[in-house]
C-alpha positions as a printed NumPy array, in Angstrom:
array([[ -0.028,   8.336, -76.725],
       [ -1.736,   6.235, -74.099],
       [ -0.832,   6.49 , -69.939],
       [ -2.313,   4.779, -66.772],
       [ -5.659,   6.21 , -65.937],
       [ -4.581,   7.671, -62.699],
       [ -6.521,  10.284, -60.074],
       [ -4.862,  12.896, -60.812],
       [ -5.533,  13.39 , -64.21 ],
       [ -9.152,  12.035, -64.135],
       [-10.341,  14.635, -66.009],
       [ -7.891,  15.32 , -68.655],
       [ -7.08 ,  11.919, -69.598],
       [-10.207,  11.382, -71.262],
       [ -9.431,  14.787, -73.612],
       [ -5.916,  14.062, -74.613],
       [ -5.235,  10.281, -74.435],
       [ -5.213,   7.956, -76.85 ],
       [ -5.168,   8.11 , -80.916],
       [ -9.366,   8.706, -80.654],
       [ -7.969,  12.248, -79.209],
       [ -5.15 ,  13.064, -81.708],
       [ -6.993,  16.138, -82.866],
       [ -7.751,  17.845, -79.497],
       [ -3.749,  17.099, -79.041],
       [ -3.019,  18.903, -82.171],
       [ -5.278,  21.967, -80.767],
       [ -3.38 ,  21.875, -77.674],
       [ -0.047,  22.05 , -79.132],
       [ -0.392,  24.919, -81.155],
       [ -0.8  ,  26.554, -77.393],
       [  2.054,  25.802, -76.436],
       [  2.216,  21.545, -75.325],
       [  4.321,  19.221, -76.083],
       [  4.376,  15.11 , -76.129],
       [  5.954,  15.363, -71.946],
       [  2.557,  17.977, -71.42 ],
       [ -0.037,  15.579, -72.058],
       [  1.098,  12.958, -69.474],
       [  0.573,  16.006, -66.541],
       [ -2.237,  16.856, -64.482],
       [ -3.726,  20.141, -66.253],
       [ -4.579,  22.88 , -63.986],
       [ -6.174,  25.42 , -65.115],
       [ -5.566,  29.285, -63.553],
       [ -9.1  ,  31.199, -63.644],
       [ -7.841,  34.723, -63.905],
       [ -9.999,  37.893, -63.716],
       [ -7.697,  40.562, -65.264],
       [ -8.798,  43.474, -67.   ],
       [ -8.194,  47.131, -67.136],
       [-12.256,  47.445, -65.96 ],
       [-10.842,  48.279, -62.261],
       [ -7.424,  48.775, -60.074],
       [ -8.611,  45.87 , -58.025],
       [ -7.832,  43.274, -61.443],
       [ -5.209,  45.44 , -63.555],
       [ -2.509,  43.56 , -61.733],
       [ -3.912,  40.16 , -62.188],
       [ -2.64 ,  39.116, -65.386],
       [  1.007,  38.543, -63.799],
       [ -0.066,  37.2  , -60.912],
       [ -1.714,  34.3  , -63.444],
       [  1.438,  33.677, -64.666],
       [  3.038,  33.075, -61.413],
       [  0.081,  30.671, -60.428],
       [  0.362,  28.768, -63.732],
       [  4.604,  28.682, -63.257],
       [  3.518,  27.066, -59.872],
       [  1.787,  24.516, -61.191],
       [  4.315,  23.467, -64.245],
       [  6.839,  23.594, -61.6  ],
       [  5.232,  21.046, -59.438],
       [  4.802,  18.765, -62.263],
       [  1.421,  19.259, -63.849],
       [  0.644,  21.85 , -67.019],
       [ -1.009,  25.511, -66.214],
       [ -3.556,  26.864, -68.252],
       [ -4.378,  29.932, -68.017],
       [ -7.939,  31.67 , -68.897],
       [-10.151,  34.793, -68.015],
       [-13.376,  35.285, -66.629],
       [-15.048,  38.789, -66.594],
       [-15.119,  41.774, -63.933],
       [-17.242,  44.549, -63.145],
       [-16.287,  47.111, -60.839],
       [-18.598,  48.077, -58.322],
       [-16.72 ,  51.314, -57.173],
       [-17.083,  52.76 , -60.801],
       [-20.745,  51.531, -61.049],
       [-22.22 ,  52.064, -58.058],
       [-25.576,  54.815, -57.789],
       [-25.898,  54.092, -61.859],
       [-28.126,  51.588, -63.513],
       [-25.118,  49.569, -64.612],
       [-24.564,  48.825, -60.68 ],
       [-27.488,  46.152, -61.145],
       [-25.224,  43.914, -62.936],
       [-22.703,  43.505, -59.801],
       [-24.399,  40.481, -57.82 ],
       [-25.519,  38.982, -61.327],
       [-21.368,  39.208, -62.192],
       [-20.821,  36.947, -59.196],
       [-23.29 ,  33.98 , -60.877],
       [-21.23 ,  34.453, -64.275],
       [-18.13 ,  34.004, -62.844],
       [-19.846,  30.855, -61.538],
       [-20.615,  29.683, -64.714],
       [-17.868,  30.618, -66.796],
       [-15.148,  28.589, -64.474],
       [-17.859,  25.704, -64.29 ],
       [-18.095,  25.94 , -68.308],
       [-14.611,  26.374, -68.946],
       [-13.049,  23.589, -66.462],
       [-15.96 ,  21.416, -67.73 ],
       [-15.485,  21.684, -71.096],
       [-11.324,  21.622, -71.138],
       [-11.29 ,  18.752, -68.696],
       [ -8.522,  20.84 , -66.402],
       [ -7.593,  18.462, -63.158],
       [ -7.199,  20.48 , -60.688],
       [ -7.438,  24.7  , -60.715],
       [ -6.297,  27.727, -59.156],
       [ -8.658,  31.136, -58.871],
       [ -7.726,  34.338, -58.665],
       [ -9.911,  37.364, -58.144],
       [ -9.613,  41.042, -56.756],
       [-12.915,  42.853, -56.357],
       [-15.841,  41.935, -54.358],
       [-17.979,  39.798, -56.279],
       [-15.038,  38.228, -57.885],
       [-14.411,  36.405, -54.945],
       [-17.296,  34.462, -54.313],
       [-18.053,  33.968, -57.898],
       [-14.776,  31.908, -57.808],
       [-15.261,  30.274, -54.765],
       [-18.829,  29.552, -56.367],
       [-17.324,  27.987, -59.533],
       [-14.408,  25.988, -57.767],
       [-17.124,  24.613, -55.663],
       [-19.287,  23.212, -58.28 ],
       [-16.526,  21.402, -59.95 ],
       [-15.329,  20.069, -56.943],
       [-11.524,  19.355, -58.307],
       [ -8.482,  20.165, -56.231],
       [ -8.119,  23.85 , -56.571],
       [ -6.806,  26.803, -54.401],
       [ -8.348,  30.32 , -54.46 ],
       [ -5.982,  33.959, -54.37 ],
       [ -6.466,  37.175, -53.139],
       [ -4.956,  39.585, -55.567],
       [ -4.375,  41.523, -52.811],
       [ -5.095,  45.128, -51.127],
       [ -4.661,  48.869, -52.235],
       [ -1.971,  50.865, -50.965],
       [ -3.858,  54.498, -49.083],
       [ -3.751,  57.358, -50.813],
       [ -2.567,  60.801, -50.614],
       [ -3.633,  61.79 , -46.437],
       [ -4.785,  57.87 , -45.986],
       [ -7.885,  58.16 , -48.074],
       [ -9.413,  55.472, -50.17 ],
       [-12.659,  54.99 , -52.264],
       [-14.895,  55.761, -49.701],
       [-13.421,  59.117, -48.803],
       [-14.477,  60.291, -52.677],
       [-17.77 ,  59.157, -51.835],
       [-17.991,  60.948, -48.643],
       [-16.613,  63.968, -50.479],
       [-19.302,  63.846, -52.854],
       [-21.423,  64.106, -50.104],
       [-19.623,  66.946, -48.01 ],
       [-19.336,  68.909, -51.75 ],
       [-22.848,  68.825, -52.146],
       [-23.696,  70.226, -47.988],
       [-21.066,  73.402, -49.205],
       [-18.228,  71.752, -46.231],
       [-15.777,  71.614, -49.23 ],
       [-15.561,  73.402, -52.769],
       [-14.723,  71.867, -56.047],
       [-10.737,  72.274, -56.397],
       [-10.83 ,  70.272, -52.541],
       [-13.295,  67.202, -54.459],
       [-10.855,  67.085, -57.259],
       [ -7.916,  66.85 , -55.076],
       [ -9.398,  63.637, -52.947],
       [-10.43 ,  62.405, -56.534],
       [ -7.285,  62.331, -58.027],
       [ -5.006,  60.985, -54.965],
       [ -7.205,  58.402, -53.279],
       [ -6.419,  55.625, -55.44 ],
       [ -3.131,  55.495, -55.899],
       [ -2.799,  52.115, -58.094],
       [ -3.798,  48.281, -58.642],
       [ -5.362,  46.685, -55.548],
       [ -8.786,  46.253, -53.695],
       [-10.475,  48.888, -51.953],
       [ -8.274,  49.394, -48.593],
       [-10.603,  49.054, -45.898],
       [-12.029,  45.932, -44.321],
       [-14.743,  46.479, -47.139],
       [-16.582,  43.425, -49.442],
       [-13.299,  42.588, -51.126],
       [-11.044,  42.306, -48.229],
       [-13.841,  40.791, -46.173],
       [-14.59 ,  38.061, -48.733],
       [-10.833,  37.535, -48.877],
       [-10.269,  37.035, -45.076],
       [-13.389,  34.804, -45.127],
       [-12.19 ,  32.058, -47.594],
       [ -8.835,  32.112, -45.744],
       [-10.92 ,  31.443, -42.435],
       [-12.473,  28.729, -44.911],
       [ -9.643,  27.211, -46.065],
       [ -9.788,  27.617, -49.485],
       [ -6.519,  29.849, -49.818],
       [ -3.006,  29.384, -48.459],
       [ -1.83 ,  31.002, -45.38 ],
       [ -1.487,  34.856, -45.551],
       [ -2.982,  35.275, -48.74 ],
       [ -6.023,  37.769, -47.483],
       [ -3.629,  39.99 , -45.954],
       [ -0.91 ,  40.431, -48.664],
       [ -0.064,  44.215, -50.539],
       [ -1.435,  43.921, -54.007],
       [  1.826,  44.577, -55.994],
       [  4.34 ,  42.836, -53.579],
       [  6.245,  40.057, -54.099],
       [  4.757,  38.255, -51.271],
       [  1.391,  38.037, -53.365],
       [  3.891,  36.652, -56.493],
       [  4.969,  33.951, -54.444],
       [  1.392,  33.68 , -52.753],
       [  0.325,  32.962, -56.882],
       [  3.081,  30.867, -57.308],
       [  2.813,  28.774, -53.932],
       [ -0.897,  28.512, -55.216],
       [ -0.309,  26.641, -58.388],
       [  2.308,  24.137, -56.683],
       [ -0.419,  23.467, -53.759],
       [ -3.089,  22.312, -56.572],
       [ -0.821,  19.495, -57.61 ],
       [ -0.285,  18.225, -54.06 ],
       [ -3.89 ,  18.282, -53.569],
       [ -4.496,  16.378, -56.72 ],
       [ -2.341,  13.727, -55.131],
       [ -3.719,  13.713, -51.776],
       [ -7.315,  13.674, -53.719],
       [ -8.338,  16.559, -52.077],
       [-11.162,  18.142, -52.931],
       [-13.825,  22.094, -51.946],
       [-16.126,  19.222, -50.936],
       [-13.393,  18.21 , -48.051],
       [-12.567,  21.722, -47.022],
       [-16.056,  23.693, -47.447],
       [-17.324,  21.613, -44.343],
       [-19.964,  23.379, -42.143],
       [-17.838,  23.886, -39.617],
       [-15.39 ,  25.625, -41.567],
       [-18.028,  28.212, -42.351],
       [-18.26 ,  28.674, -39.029],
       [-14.974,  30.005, -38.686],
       [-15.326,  31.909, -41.859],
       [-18.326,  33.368, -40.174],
       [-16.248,  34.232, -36.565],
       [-13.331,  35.598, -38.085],
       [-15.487,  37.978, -40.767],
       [-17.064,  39.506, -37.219],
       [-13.773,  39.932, -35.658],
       [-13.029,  41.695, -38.243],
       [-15.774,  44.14 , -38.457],
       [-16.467,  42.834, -42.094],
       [-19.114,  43.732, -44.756],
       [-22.778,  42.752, -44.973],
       [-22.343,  41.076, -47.872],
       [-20.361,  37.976, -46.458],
       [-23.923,  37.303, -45.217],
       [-25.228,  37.241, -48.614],
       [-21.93 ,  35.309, -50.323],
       [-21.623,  33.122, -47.41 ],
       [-24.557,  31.556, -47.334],
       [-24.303,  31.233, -51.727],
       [-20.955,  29.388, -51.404],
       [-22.443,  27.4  , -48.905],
       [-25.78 ,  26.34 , -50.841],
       [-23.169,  25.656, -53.816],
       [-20.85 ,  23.116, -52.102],
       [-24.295,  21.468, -50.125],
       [-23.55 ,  22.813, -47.228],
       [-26.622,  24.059, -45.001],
       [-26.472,  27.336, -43.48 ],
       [-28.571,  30.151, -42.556],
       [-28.993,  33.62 , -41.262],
       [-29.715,  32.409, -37.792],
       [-26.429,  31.095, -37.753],
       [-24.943,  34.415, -37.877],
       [-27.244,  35.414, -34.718],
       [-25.913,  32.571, -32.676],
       [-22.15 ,  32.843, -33.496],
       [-22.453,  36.34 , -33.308],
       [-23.495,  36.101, -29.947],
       [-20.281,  34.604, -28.977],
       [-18.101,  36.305, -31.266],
       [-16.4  ,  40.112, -30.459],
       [-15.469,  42.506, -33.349],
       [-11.8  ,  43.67 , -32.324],
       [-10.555,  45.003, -35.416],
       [-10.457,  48.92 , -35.445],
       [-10.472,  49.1  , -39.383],
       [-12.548,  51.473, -41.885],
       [-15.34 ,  51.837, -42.692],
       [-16.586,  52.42 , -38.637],
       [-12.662,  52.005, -37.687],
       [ -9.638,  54.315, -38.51 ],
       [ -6.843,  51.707, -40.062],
       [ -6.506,  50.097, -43.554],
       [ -6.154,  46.461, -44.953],
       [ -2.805,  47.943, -45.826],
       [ -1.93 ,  49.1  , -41.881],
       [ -2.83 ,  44.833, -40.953],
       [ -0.611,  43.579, -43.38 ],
       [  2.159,  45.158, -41.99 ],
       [  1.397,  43.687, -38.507],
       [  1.024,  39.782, -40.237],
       [ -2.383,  40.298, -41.208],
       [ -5.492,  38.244, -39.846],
       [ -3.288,  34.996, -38.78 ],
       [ -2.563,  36.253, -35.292],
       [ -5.966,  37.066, -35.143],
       [ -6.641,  33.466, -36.032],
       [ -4.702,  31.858, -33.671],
       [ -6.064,  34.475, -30.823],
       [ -9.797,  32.97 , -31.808],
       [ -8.303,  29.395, -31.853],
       [ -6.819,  29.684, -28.36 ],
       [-10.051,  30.621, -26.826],
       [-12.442,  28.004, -28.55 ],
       [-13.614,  30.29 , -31.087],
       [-12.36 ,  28.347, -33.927],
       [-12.595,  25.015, -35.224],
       [ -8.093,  23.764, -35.77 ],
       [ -9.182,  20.416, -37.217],
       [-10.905,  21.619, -40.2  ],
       [ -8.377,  20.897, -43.51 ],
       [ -7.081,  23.739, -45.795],
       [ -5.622,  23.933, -48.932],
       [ -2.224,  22.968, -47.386],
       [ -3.102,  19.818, -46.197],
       [ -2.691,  20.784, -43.136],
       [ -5.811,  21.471, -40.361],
       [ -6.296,  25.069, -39.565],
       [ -4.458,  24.824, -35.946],
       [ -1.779,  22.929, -37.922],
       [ -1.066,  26.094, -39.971],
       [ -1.807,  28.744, -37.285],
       [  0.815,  26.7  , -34.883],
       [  4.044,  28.846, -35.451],
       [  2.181,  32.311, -36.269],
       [  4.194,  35.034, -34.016],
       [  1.689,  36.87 , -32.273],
       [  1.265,  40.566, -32.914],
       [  3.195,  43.558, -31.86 ],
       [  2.693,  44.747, -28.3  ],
       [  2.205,  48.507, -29.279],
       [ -0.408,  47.738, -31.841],
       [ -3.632,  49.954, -31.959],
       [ -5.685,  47.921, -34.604],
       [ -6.633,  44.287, -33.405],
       [ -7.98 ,  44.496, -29.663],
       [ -7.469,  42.513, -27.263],
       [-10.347,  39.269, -27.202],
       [-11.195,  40.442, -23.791],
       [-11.562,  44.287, -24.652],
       [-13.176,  43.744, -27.587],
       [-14.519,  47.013, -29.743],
       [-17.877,  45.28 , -29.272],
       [-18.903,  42.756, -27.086],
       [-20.929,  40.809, -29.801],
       [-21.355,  40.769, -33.584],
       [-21.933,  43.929, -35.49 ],
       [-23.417,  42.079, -38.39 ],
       [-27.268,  42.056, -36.98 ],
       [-29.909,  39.776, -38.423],
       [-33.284,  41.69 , -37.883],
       [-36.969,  40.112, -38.404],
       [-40.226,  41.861, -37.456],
       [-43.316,  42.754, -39.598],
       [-41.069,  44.602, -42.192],
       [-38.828,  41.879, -42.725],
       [-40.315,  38.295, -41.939],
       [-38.022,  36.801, -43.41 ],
       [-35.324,  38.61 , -42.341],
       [-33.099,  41.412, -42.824],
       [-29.082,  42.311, -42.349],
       [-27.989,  45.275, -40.519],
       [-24.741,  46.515, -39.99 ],
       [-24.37 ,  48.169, -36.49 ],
       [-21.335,  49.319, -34.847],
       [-22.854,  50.696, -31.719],
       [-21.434,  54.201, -32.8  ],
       [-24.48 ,  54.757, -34.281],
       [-26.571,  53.472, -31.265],
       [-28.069,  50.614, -31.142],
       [-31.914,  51.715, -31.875],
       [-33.53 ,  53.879, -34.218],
       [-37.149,  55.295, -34.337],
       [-38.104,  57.494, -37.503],
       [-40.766,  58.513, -39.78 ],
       [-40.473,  56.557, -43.082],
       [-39.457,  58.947, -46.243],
       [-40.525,  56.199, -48.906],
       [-38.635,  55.974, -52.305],
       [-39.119,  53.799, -55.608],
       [-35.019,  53.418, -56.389],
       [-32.272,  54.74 , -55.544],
       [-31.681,  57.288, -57.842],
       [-34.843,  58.909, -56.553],
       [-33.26 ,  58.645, -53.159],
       [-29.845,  59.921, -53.872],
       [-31.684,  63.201, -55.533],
       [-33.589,  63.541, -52.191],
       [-30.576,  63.306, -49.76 ],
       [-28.648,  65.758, -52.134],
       [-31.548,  68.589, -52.46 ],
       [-31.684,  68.852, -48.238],
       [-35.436,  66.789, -48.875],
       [-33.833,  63.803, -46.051],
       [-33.451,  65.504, -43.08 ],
       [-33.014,  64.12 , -39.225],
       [-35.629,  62.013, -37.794],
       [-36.151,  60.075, -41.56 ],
       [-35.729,  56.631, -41.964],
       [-35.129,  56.555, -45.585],
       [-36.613,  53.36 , -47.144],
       [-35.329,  52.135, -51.321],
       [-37.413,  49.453, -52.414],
       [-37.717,  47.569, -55.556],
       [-33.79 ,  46.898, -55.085],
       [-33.652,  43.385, -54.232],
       [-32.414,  40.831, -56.461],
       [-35.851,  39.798, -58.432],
       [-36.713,  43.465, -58.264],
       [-33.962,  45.78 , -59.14 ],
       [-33.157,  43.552, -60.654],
       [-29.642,  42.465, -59.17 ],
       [-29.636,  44.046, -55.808],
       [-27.341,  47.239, -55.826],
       [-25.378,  48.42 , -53.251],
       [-26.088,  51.339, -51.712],
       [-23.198,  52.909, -51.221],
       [-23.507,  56.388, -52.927],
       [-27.045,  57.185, -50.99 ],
       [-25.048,  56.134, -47.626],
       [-22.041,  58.458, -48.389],
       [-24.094,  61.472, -49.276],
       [-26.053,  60.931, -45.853],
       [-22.715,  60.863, -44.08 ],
       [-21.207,  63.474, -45.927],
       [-24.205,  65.36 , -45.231],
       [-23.668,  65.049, -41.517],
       [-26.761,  62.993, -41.187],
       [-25.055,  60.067, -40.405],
       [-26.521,  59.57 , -36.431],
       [-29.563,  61.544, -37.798],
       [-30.794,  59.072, -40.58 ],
       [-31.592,  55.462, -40.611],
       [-31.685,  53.57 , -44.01 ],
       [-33.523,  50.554, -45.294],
       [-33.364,  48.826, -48.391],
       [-34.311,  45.275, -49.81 ],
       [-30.752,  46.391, -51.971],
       [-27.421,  45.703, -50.411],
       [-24.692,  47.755, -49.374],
       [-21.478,  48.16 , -49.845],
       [-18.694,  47.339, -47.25 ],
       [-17.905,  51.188, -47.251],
       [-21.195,  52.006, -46.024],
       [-21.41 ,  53.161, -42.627],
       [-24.454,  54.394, -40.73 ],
       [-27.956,  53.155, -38.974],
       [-28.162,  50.827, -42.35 ],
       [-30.964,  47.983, -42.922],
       [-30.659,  45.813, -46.504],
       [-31.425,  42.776, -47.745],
       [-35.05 ,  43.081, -46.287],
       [-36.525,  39.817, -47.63 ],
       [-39.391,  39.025, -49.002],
       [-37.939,  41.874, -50.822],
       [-40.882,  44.738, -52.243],
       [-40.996,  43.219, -56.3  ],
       [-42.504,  39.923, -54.134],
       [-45.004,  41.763, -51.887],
       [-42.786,  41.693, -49.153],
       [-44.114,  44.405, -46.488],
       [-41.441,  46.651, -47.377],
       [-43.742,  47.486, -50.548],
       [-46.481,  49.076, -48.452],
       [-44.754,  51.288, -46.528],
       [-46.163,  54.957, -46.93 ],
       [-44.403,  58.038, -46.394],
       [-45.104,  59.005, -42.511],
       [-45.336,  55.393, -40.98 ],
       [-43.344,  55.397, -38.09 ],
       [-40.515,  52.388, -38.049],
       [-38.805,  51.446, -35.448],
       [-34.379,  49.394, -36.113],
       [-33.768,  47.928, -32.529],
       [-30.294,  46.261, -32.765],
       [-30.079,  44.86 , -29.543],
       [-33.575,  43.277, -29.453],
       [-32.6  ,  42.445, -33.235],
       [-36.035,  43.631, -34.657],
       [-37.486,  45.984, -37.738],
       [-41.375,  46.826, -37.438],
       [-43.054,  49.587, -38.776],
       [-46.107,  50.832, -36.792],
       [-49.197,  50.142, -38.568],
       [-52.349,  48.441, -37.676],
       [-52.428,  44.811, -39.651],
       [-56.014,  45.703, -40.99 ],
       [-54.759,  48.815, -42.491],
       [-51.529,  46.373, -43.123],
       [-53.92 ,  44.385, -44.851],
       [-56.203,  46.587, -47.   ],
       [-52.758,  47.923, -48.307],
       [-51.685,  44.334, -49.478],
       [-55.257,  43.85 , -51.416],
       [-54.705,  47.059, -52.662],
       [-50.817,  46.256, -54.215],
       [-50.254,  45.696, -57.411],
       [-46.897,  43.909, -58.976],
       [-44.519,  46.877, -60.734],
       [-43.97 ,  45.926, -64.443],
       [-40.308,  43.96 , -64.742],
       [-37.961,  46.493, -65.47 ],
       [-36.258,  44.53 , -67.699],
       [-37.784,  41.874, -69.848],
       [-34.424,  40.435, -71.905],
       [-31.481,  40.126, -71.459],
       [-28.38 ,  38.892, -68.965],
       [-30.9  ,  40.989, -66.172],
       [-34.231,  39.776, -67.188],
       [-32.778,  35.626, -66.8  ],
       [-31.358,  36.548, -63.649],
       [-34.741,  37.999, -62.362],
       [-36.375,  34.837, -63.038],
       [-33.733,  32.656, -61.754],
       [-32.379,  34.036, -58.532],
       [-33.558,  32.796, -55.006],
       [-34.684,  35.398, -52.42 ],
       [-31.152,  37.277, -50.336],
       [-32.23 ,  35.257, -47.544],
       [-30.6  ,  32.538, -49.419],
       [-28.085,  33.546, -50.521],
       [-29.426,  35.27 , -53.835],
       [-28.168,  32.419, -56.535],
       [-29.107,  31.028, -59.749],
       [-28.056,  27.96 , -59.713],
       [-30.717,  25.759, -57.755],
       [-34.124,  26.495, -56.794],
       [-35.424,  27.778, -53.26 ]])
């Protein structure tokens, strides 16, 4: 039971060859190998099924498919799970504060499981938001030939609603605009099976992004979740690990900086979530890459949103697909500089290489604008610093909200307290609503902040109300919305010594956040601070409170600052 040492089986040799490894053979048979299996590059297919959420329920098959790929191609599949949470079911509860800490376990649990099994090469594939990077995350630390996969978008439901229209029912229910039997009625149609949320929210964001990066085939952002175009996507996916094995390439040879950079560019186009700021600059940090909110200011600069898709648009994910998804898009950046064609992809292949017979889309579609009558001129993704947020903040502006915002702070201690606030009529126009003790040391685990930025749109408060949190938010938030404020409040960051009445000024074109208040009085409130007790002392949360950097970089737990 010996074979040639060879590259593409560099890591599984050393578990199943030889006689020294007769008894991890006979483990591996009663799985399902025979004598033929142990001479094949192992690739192992990361899958994040579960019945937790409709983004995953699907997943299980679409393993399948990715490990058929790969013993089709010549190597073994193997498939295992990693977890999922769902943030759609969790968010505005204390349970949301696991979320961003999901996205470091996934992380670890590919890491630990490639690691330990000695797989060659793998394939991930994940369906809700923080599955996404968490894989990316994981694939990156191993550094073995491996291809990531979308599991693909929701179909709309009934009157082209979605997760975010319950939300903003919620929110309209509790103003008296609609009664209960209405609520139910959105409730019950609005997600109509297995898939992502549909708009261009965290999940479909994160999935356009690592297309832009690379690190998927072709298409595979912008594919219906039960389709067989995403079965072949899964099956393409496991076939394209073994030709990477034998080309020897590797996330370190495709997670360049420059490929960021287009990952970056195409999530503006797109009109995409905050949190590819946050996830962004994570993956980056994991594969040694150097990168940095400032970078979003300068390609944003450059870079128009076009893409007329929710949460600020009107289409779906599922409306793009139809029209060939985001590689038209692609090849409209490329043509005008925007993107970089030579950076390799998981086909081999340079990006221009792949975009090079892409039909361009229809004439008499409404949802990707023209380049040169762009939806906005310049990002909508706004990095703000000032004294609230030294070192820095993300906003998410649209321009239908305006561009500036003055207010008198309304000052709250978590969100919960906020959300009872907006809903009892306390929020009213004029407030700037400020959540602290959110951020990722803090919360801990930075939650999104969706539900408190439905109810203020459902409210009707939406051009009335500014909000600003060292949390996150959800890519089906919509409004004048501030997060990520770093240093975040549990560190002394200024946030924490904000006092209801300051006045605080969001300008999104000058890309600053200041509150006005004297810096003596600025500093007798510091002196006077004191640290809040951890909210949790053991525990998955408690670890992650101690480990995780500030969101300025990228909020991970795997390095220090």
């Amino acid at each position: 039971m010996t074979d040639t040492p060879n590259h593409t089986r560099r890591h599984s040799a050393p578990v199943v060859d030889g006689v020294g490894k007769a008894a991890s053979r006979a483990m591996l048979r009663a799985v399902g190998f025979n004598d033929a299996d142990f001479k094949k590059p192992q690739v192992g297919v990361a899958s994040t099924w579960s019945m937790v959420t409709p983004c995953n329920s699907h997943i299980g098959e679409l393993a399948e498919q990715a490990r058929d790929g790969a013993d089709a191609a010549g190597g073994k599949g193997v498939i295992f799970n990693t977890i999922t949470i769902s943030d759609g079911i969790a968010n505005g509860t204390e349970g949301m504060k696991y979320s961003l800490v999901s996205r470091e376990v996934i992380a670890d649990s590919i890491e630990t499981v490639a690691g330990c099994e000695g797989f060659d090469g793998l394939v991930a594939i994940g369906g809700c938001d923080k599955n996404m990077p968490g894989c990316v995350m994981g694939l990156a630390r191993l550094n073995r030939p491996s291809v990531f996969v979308y599991g693909g978008t929701i179909m709309p439901g009934k009157g082209h609603t979605d997760i975010v229209s319950v939300f903003e029912a919620m929110g309209a229910h509790s103003r008296g605009d609609i009664d209960l039997i209405e609520l139910k009625n959105i409730e019950e149609t609005a997600i109509p099976g297995p898939g992502s949320c549909g708009g261009m929210y965290t999940a479909n964001t994160m999935a356009s992004a690592i297309e832009a990066l690379g690190m998927s085939l072709p298409g595979s952002s912008a594919q219906n979740a039960i389709s067989q175009e995403k079965r072949d996507d899964c099956k393409a996916a496991g076939e394209a690990v073994l030709e990477l094995l034998e080309r020897d390439i590797k996330p370190s040879d495709i997670m360049t900086r420059k490929a960021f950079e287009n990952a970056i560019t195409v999530v503006i186009a797109l009109g995409g979530s905050t949190n590819a700021v946050l996830h962004l600059i994570g993956m980056a940090r994991t594969i040694g890459v150097e990168l940095t909110l400032e970078d979003f200011t300068e390609i944003g600069k450059r870079v128009p949103v076009v893409a007329d898709l929710r949460p600020s648009g009107h289409y779906m994910m599922s409306e793009l697909v139809a029209l060939g998804g985001i590689q038209p898009l692609m090849k409209n950046l490329l043509a005008v500089g925007l993107l970089h064609g030579d950076c390799l992809t998981v086909t081999g292949n340079t990006l221009a290489e792949n975009l090079a017979d892409v039909a361009p889309y229809p004439d008499d579609q409404q949802i990707i604008a023209p380049l040169d009558k762009p939806i906005k001129a310049e990002s909508h993704l706004r990095i703000l610093y000032g004294n609230l947020a030294p070192e820095g903040a993300v906003a998410k502006i649209t321009g239908k909200e305006g561009t500036r915002f003055s207010g008198t702070a309304r000052v709250f201690g978590s969100e919960e307290e906020a959300q009872a606030r907006i809903n009892d009529g306390t929020v009213i126009a004029g407030d700037v609503v400020v959540i602290r003790y959110e951020g990722p040391k803090g919360g801990p685990g930075m939650r999104e902040m969706l539900t408190p930025t439905s109810a203020i749109m459902g409210r009707g408060l939406g051009n009335d109300v500014a909000l600003i949190t060292d949390g996150r938010f959800s890519g089906g938030s919509h409004g004048f919305v501030v997060g990520h404020v770093s240093p975040e409040a549990f560190e002394g960051g200024p946030l924490a010594l904000v006092e209801n009445g300051d006045r605080i000024t969001i300008d999104a074109e000058a890309d600053t956040i200041e509150m006005h208040v004297a810096d003596d009085e600025l500093m007798r409130r510091q002196a006077a601070w004191q640290r809040p007790e951890p909210r949790y002392t053991r525990g998955v949360l408690a670890k992650y409170a101690r480990l995780v950097s500030s969101a300025s970089t990228g909020a991970v737990t795997d390095q220090s600052e």
